[in-house]
PLY file of the C-alpha trace (Angstrom):
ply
format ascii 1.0
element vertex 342
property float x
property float y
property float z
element edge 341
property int vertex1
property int vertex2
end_header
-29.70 -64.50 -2.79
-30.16 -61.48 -4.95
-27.47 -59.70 -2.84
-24.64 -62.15 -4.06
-26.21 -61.52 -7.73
-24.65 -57.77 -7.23
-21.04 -58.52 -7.55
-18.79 -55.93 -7.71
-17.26 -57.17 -11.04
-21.00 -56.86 -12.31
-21.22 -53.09 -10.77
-17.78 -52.22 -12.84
-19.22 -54.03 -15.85
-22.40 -51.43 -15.45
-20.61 -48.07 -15.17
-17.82 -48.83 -17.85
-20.61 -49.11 -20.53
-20.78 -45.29 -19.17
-17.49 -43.32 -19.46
-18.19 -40.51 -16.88
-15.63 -38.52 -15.94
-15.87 -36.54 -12.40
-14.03 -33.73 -12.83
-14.19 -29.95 -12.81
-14.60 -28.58 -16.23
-16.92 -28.91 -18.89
-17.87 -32.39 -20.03
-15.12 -34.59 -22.77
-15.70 -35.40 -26.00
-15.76 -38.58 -24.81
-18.29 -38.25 -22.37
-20.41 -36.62 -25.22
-20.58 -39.51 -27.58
-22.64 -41.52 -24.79
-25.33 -39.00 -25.01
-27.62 -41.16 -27.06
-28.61 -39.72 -30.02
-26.60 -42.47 -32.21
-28.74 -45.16 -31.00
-32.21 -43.30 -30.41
-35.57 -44.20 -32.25
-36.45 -42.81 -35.49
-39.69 -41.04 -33.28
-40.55 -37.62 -33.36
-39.41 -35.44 -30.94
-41.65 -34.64 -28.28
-40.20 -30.92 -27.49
-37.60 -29.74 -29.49
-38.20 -26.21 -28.22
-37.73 -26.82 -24.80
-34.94 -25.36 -24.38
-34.65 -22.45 -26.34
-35.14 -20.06 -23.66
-32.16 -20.95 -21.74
-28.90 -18.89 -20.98
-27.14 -22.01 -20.50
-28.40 -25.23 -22.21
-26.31 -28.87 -22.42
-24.63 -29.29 -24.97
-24.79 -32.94 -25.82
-28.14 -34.19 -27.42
-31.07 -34.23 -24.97
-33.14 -36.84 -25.27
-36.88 -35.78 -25.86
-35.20 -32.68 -27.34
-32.62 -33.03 -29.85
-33.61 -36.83 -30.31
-36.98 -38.68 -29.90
-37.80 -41.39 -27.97
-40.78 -43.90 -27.45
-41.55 -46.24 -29.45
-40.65 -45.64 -33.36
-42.89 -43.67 -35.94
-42.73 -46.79 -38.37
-43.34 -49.48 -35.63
-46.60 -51.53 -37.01
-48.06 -52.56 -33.24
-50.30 -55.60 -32.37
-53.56 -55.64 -30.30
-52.36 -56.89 -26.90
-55.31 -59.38 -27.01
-53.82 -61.43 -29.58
-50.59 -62.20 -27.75
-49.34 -65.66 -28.17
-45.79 -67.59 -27.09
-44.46 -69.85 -23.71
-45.41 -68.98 -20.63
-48.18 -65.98 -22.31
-51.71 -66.19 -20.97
-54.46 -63.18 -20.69
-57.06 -63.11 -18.08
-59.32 -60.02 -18.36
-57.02 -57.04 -18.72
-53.83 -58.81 -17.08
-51.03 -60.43 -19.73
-48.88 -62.66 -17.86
-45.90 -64.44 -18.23
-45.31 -67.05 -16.42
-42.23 -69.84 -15.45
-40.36 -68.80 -18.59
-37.31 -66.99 -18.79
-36.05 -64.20 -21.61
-39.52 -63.78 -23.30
-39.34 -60.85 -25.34
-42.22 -58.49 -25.87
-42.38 -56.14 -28.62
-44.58 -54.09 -30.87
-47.50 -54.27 -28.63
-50.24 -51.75 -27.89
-50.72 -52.48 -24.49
-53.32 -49.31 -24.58
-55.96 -50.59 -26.50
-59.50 -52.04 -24.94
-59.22 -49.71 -21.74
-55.41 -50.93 -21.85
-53.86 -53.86 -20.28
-50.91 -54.49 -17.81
-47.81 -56.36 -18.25
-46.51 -58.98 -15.43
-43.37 -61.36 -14.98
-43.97 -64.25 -12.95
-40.56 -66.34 -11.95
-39.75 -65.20 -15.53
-35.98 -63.60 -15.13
-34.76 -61.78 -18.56
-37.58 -60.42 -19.75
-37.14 -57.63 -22.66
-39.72 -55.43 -23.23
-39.48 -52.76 -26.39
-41.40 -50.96 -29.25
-44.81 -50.78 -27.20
-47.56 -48.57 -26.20
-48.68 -48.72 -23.17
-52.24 -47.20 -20.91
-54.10 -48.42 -18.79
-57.14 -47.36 -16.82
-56.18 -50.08 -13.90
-55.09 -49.06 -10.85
-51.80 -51.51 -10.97
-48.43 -50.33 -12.35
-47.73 -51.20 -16.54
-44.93 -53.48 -16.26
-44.28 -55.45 -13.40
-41.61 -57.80 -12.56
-42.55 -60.20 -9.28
-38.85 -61.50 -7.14
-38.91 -64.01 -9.18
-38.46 -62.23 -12.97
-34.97 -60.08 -12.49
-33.07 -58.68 -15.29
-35.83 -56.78 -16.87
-35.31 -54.33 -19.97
-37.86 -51.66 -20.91
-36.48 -49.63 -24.12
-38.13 -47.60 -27.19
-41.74 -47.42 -25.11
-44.25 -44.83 -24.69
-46.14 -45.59 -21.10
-48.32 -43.23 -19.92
-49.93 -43.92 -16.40
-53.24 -45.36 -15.81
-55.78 -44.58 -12.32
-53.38 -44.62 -9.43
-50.70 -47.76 -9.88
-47.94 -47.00 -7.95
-45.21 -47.33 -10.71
-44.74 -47.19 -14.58
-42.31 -49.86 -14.08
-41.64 -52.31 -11.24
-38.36 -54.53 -11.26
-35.15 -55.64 -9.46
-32.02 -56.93 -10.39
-29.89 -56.24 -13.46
-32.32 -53.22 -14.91
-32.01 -51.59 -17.98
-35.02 -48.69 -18.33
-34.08 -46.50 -21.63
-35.26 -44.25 -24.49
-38.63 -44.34 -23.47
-41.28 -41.40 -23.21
-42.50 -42.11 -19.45
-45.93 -39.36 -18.83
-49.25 -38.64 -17.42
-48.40 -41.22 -14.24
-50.09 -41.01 -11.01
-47.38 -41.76 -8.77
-44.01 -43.48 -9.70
-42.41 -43.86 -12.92
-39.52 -46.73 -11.45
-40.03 -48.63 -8.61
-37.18 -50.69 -7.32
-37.18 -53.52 -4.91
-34.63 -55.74 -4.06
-30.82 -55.76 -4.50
-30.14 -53.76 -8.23
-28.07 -53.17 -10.83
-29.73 -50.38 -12.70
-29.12 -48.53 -15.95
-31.74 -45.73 -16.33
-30.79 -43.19 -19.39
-32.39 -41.24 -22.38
-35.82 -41.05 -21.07
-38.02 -38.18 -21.16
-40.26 -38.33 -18.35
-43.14 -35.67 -18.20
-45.50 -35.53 -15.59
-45.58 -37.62 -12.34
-48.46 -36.99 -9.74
-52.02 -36.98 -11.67
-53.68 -38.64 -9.07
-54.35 -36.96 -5.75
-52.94 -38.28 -2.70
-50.18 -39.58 -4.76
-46.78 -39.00 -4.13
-44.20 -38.21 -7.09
-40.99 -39.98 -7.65
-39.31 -40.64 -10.92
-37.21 -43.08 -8.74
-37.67 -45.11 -5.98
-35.68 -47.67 -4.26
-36.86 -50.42 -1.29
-36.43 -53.31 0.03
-34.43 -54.28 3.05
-30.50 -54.75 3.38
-30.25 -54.55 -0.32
-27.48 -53.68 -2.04
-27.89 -51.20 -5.11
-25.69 -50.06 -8.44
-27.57 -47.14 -9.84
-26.41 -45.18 -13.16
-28.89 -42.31 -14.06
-27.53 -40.46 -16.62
-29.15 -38.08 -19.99
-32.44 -38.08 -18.86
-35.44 -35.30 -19.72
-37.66 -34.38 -17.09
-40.33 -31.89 -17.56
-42.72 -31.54 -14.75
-46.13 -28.81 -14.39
-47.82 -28.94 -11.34
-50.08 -31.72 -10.93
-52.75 -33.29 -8.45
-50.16 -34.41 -6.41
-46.36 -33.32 -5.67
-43.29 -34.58 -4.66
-39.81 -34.78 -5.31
-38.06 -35.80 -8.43
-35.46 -38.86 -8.41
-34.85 -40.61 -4.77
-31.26 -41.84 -4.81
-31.46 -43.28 -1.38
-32.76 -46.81 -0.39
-36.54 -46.61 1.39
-35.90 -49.03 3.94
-36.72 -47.56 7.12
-33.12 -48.76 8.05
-29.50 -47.94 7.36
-29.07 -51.86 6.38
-29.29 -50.91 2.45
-25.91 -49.83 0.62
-25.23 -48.14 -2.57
-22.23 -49.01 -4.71
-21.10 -46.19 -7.05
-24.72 -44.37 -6.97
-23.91 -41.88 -10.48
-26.65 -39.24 -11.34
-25.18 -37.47 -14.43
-25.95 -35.41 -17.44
-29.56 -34.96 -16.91
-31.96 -32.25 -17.86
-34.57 -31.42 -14.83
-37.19 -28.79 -15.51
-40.05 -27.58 -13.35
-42.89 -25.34 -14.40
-45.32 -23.26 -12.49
-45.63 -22.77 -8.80
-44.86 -25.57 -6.74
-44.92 -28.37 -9.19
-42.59 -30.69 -7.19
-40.82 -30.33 -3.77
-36.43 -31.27 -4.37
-35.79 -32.63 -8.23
-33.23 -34.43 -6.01
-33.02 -36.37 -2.60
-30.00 -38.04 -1.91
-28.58 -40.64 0.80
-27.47 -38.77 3.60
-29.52 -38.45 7.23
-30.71 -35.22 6.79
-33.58 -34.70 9.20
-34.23 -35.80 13.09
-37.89 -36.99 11.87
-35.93 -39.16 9.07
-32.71 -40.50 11.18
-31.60 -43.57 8.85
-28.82 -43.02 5.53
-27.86 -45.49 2.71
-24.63 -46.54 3.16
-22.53 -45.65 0.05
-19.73 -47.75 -1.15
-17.14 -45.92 -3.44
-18.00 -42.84 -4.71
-21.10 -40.91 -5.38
-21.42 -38.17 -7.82
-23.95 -35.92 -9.53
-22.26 -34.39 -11.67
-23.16 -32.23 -15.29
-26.66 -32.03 -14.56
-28.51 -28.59 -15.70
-31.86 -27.38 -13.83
-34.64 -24.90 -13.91
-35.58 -25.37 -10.40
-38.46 -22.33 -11.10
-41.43 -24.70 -10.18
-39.77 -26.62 -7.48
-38.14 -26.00 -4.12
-34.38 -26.56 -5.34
-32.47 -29.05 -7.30
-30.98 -30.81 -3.98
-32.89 -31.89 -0.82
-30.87 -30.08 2.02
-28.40 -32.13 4.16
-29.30 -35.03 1.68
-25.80 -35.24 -0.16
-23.48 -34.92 2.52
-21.19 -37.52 0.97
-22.03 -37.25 -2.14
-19.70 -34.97 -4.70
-21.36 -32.06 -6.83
-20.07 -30.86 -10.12
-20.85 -28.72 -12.48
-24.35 -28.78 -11.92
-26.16 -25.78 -13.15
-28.74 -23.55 -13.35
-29.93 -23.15 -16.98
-31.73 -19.63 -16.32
-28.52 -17.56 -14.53
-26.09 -19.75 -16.18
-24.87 -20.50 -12.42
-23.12 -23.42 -10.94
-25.20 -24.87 -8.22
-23.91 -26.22 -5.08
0 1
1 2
2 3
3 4
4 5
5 6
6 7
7 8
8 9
9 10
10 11
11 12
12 13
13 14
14 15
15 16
16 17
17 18
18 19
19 20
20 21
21 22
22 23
23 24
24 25
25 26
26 27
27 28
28 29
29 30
30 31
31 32
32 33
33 34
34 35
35 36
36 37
37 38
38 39
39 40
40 41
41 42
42 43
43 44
44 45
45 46
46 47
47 48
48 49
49 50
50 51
51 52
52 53
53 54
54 55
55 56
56 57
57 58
58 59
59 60
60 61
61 62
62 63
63 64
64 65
65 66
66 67
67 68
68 69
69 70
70 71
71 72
72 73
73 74
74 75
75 76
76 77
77 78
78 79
79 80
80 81
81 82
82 83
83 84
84 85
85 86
86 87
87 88
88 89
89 90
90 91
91 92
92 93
93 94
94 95
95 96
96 97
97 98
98 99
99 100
100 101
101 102
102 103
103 104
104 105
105 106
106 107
107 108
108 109
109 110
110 111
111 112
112 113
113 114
114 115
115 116
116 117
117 118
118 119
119 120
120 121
121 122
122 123
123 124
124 125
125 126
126 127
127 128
128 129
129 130
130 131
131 132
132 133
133 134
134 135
135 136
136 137
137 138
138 139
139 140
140 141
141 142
142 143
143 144
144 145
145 146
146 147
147 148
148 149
149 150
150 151
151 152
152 153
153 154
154 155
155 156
156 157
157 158
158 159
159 160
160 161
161 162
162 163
163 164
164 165
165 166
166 167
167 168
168 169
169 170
170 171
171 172
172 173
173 174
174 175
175 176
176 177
177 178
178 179
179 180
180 181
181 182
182 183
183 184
184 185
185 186
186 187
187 188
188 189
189 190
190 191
191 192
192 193
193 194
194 195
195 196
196 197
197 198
198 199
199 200
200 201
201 202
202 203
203 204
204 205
205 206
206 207
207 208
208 209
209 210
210 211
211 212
212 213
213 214
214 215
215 216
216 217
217 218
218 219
219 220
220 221
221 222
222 223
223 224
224 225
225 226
226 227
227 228
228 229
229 230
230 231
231 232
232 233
233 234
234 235
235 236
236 237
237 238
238 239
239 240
240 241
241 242
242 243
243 244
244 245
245 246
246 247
247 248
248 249
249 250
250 251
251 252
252 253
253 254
254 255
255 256
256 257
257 258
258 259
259 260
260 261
261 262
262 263
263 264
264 265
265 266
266 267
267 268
268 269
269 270
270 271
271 272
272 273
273 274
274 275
275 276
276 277
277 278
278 279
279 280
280 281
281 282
282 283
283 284
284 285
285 286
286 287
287 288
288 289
289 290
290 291
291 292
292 293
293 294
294 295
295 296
296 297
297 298
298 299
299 300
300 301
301 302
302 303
303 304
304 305
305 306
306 307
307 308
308 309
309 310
310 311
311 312
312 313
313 314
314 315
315 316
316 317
317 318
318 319
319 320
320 321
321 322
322 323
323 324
324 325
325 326
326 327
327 328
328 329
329 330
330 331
331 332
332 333
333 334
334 335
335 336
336 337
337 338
338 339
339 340
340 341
């Protein structure tokens, strides 16, 4: 069982690689160091004027602003159509892996010949990094089936193709990170099944191109599933699109309150919306919060959003109301009245 695979020693394993501190103050030193920028791509930056405007800015280096991400200016990238290795075959505009585990995929453009998508059949560890992808098919980019856990996506630009329902599709240990997520119809992670996830120094512009869609830059399912989540240093930077939404879901979308989070930690991100009514709440989090939506996510430990700055201009507000009743909020601001939000 999946469930079994999310042991608590592997949930303290996941948020020590992350040394946030919950506190009230400004952010450490310490916590400052794990911003990214030592690590990022050599890519150019997508927006390094972004936020110039600001009264109050972060001040560690935002990714997508201070640093690029996506896959690197010197990365020489193959045609996706001449793919070889274990487990690899093509079939029209599908590249599948299949029965093999810890195949690693990189330097591919996945966006050439209309584009092509990417999926894991009972192929657990699979790494995916340095590639391009867009497609024009109406399935997600990468996909992992229940089979393939443990996925990595890092150093990729994947823009969104007709009206898949995710960038990225996966479940167990989950590592999404310094990748330029845009243009995407619905989605940009979709999570089913019992998680450990790691999602940091992405920029992701532009959910909701596709009408009838609905927006998420995160969402969770899957029934009596058990769920570490760290989402921490992101970019967002959302206009208003076809469709709207809200911005990261950090409950679990089970029509149930069977599902439990352990440690849920959404910190030092950078959440911008644009023009009127570009998105609904940049954030919805775990609590019961509405007669017509009567289930919660069970947390386990502590959850925290914590040093996060907004412009909430183009959306209803940074918080869904009644959705973080046990949830702690700290120094979360708002980057146009330099306030603290609460």
């Amino acid at each position: 069982m999946l469930v079994a695979m999310i042991s608590r020693s592997c949930t303290a394993l996941l948020l020590s690689c992350l040394p946030f501190a919950l506190r009230d103050g400004a952010a450490s030193e310490l916590d400052l160091l794990d911003d990214g920028h030592a690590n990022a791509p050599h890519a150019p930056i997508q927006k390094p004027e972004l936020l110039t405007s600001y009264i109050k800015r972060p001040p560690w280096k935002v990714a997508g602003v201070d640093y690029g991400v996506g896959v690197p200016a010197d990365t020489a990238l193959t045609d996706w159509r001449d793919l070889r290795g274990p487990g690899i075959s093509i079939v029209d505009n599908l590249v599948r892996v299949d029965n093999t585990s810890g195949v690693r995929i990189d330097s591919v453009d996945f966006s050439l010949h209309g584009g092509a998508i990417l999926l894991f059949v009972n192929s657990p560890g699979g790494v995916v990094t340095n590639s391009k992808f867009q497609s024009t098919s109406s399935a997600g980019e990468i996909n992992a089936d229940e089979q393939s856990p443990d996925l990595t996506v890092q150093f990729c630009t994947i823009a969104g193709g007709a009206d898949g329902s995710s960038l990225i599709s996966a479940h167990g240990t989950v590592v999404v990170q310094y990748n330029w997520m845009r243009d995407f119809p619905q989605h940009a992670v979709e999570i089913g099944g019992s998680t450990n996830l790691v999602y940091r120094y992405n920029l992701i512009e532009n959910g909701g191109t596709v009408a009838g869609a609905h927006l998420n830059y995160l969402q969770m399912m899957g029934s009596n599933v058990t769920n570490a989540v760290v989402v921490a240093y992101n970019t967002t930077y959302q206009t208003r699109q076809a469709a709207s939404g809200e911005g990261f879901q950090l409950y679990i979308s089970d029509g149930t309150n069977s599902g439990v989070l352990v440690n849920p930690t959404f910190a030092y991100n950078t959440m911008i919306a644009k023009g009127r009514l570009a998105m609904s709440y940049m954030l919805h989090g775990s609590s019961r919060y509405a007669s017509s939506k009567p289930y919660s996510t069970l947390i386990e430990g502590i959850a925290t959003a914590h040093h996060n700055y907004f412009d909430t201009t183009g959306a209803y507000g940074a918080f869904y109301p009644g959705s973080f009743l046990k949830w702690s909020l700290v120094e979360n601001w708002n980057m146009i009245t330099g306030r603290d939000i609460r």
